[in-house]
N, C-alpha and C positions, 0 to 999 in steps of 0.2 A: 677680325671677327672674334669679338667673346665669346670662351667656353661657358656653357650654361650651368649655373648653380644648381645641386643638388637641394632638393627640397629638406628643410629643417639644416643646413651646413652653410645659411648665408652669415654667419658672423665668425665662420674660422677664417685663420689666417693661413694661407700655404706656406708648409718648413721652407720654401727659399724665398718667400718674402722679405726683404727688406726692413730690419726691425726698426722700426725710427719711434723714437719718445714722445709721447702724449704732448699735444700742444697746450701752451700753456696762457695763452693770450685771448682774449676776449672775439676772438674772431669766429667765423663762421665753426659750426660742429660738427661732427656725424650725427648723421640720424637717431634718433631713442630709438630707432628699432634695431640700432647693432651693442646697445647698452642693456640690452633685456638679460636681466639675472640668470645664469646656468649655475646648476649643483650639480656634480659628477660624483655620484656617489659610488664607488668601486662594487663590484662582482667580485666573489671569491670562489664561485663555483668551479670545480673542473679542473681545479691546481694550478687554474693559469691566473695568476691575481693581476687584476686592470686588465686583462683583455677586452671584455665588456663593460659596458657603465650604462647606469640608468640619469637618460637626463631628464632633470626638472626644468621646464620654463617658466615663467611668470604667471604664465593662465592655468597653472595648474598640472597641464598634460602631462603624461610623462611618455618618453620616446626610447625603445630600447637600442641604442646605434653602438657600434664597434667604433671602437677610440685607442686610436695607438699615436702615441707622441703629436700630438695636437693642442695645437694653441690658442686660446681663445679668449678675446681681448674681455681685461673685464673680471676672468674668473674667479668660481669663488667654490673649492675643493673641499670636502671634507671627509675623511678617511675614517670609516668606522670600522676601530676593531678596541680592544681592551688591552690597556695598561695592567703588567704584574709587577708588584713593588718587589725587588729583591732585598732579602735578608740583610742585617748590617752584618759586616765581615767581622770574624772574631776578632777580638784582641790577639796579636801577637805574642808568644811566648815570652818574648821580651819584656813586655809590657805588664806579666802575671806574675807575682810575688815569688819567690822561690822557695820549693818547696825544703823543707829539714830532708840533712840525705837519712839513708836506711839503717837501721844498726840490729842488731838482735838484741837490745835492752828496749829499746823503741817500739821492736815489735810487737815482743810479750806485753810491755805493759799496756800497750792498744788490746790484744788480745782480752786482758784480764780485765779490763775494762768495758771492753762490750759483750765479756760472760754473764758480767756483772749485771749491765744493763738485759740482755735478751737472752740469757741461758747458752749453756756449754755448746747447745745444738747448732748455734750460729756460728760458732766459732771454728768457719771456716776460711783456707786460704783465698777462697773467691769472695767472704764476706772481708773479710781482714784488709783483702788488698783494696777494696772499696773503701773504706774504712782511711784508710793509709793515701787513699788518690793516688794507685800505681796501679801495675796490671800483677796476678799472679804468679806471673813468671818471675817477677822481681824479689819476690819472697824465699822462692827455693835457694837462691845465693844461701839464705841463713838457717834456714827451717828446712827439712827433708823432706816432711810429709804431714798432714793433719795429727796424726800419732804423736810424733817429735812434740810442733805445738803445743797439743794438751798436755803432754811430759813439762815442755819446759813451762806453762800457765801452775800446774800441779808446785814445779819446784819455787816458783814466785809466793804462791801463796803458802811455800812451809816454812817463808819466814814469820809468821806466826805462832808457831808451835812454840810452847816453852821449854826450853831448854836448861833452864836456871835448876831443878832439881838434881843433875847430873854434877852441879859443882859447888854441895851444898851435903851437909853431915847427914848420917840416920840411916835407918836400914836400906840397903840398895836394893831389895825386890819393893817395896813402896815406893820406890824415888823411879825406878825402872815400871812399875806401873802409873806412874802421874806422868812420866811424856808422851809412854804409849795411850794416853790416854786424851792428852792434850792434843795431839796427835787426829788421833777419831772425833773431837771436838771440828778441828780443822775441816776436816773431811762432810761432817754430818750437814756444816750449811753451805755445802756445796756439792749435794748427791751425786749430780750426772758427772762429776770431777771424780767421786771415787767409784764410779761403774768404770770410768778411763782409766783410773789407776790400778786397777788388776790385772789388765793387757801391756798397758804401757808405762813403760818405768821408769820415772824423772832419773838425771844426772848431773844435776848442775850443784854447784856450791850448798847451796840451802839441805838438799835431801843428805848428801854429804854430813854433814854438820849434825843429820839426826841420825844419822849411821854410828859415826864417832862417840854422839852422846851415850847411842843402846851400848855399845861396844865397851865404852868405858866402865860401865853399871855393872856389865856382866864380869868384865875383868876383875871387877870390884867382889865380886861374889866370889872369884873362885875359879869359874867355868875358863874350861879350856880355850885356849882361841880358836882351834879347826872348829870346836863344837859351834862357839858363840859364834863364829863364822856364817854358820847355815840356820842357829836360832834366831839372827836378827831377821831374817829374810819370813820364815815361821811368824812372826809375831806382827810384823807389820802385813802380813797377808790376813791374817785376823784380825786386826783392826778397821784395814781397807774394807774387808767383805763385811765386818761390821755395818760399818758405815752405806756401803754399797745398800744394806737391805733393809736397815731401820731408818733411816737418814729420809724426811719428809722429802718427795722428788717432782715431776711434774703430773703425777698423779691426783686426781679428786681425793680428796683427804674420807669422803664418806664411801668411794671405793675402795678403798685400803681400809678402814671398817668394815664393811661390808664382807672383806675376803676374811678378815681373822673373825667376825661372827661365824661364818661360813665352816670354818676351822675347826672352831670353839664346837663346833653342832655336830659337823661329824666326829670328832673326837669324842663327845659322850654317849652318842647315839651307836658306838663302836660295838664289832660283835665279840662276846665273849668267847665264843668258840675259836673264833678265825684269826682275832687280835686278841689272846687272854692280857697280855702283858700291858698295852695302849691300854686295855680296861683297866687294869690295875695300877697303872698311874693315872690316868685320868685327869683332872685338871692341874696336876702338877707340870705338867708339860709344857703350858702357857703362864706358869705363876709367875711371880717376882719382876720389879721393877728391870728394863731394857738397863738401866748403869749397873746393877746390882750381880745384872749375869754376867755384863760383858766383864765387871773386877775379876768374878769369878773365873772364867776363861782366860784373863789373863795369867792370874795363878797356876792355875790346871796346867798350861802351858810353859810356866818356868818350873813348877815343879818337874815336868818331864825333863825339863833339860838338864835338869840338875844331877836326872837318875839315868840320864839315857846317853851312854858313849856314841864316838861315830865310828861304827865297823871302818876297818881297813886303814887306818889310821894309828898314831901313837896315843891316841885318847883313851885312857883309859883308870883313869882318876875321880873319885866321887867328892866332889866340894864336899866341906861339914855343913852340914846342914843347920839355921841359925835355931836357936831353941827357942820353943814354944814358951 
């Protein structure tokens, strides 16, 4: 006696059926009613994926049945979910050109070069090591601290300064004002460089070599060494703040107008009671051309040196003074 078939389950095959191969010979068939088309379109609800399927028949119907490892001759499956294309894998290290190793001459001149491009503000060691294709930490081997950096940026660009006056005939306060002068040239087209260099103090070869230059000049004059000693230190701190404060910066140029109209206004508008003296110079306070005061100041300042010993010391010698 046959077991009776389940209504809609007359074209499975039971798991211990006997699999035998589609005939292949022109002989009698099965019935078109065990070839009618099934789509098993998967269920993903409920975290059980394939526990349920929705079957399609030929007439349209659809039948929701529980489908677990079932065979069914014929079928035709299709699995709806979405394909993610994965990324292509990097190139191997191997495979990437290799990078120049590190030097501290490599560094600087990166450095000096994207001052150049984006201003001294960038020029940091998380911009630099970008810059370089390395990380930060790789820097500190060479470089201390941003401070260092800008010191050693400062001492790359004082191979500019001209030195040729120091080895060269003629009065040595004129020869001794043309470097310190060359000097705050340096400085002036690159502002935010000399706001760094009143904090921080290059030491490499380059600043060296303008030490030796002032050094010599003064030997040249006369002045003692302890003295010239502590005036070469004087003199380039007046040049730098020079620089530091008239030297165009990233400032609006009609701001920096703006402030010395400002100046100009309250300086005349001054009270005579409260300031007699500011009254009484009056526009002399802002005269004369920015080179013309800064010669001046450098003068003002060898002249002190020339008159002024160093307490506690063996110094105590007055150069002759050269005549007028």
């Amino acid at each position: 006696m046959s077991t009776p078939t389940q209504p809609g389950r007359e074209n499975e095959v039971p798991p211990d059926a006997p699999r035998t191969p589609p005939r292949t010979s022109s002989g009698p068939s099965f019935s078109s009613r065990c070839f009618r088309p099934v789509v098993l379109v998967p269920s993903f609800s409920s975290g059980r994926p394939f526990a349920s399927a929705t079957v399609r028949r030929g007439g349209g119907r659809e039948n929701h049945e529980h489908v677990r490892h079932v065979l069914v001759r014929n079928e035709h499956v299709r699995y709806l979910g979405e394909v993610t294309a994965h990324p292509a894998p990097r190139p191997s290290r191997r495979e990437r050109p290799a990078k120049p190793a590190l030097t501290r001459e490599g560094i600087v001149e990166t450095a000096v070069a994207l001052m150049r491009a984006e201003g001294l503000r960038r020029v940091t060691m998380r911009r630099l090591a970008q810059e370089l294709d390395t990380g930060p930490a790789s820097l500190y081997v060479y470089v201390r601290n941003t401070a260092e950096l800008h010191a050693a940026v400062l001492d790359e660009l004082l191979g500019a300064v001209d030195l040729g006056p120091a080895r060269v005939d003629g009065d040595w306060r004129d020869r001794l004002v043309q470097v310190l002068t060359s000097y705050t040239a340096v400085l002036f087209e690159h502002p935010g460089l000399a706001r760094s260099a009143l904090v921080s103090r290059p030491f490499g070869d380059r600043y060296l070599d303008l030490l030796d230059a002032l050094l010599s000049l003064m030997s040249e004059g006369g002045i003692p060494r302890e003295r010239a000693a502590w005036a070469v230190d004087l003199l380039l701190q007046f040049a730098t703040a020079t620089a530091a404060e008239h030297a165009p910066g990233e400032k609006d140029p009609a701001d920096a107008e703006g402030e010395w109209a400002a100046l100009a206004t309250a300086l005349h508008g001054a009270s005579g009671e409260r300031h007699p003296h500011v009254t009484a110079a009056g526009a002399e306070l802002l005269s004369g051309p920015g080179e013309a005061r800064m010669h001046w100041g450098f003068q003002v300042l060898i002249s002190g040196i020339l008159h002024t010993p160093r307490h506690g010391t063996s110094d105590t010698s007055r150069p002759t003074l050269p005549k007028e």
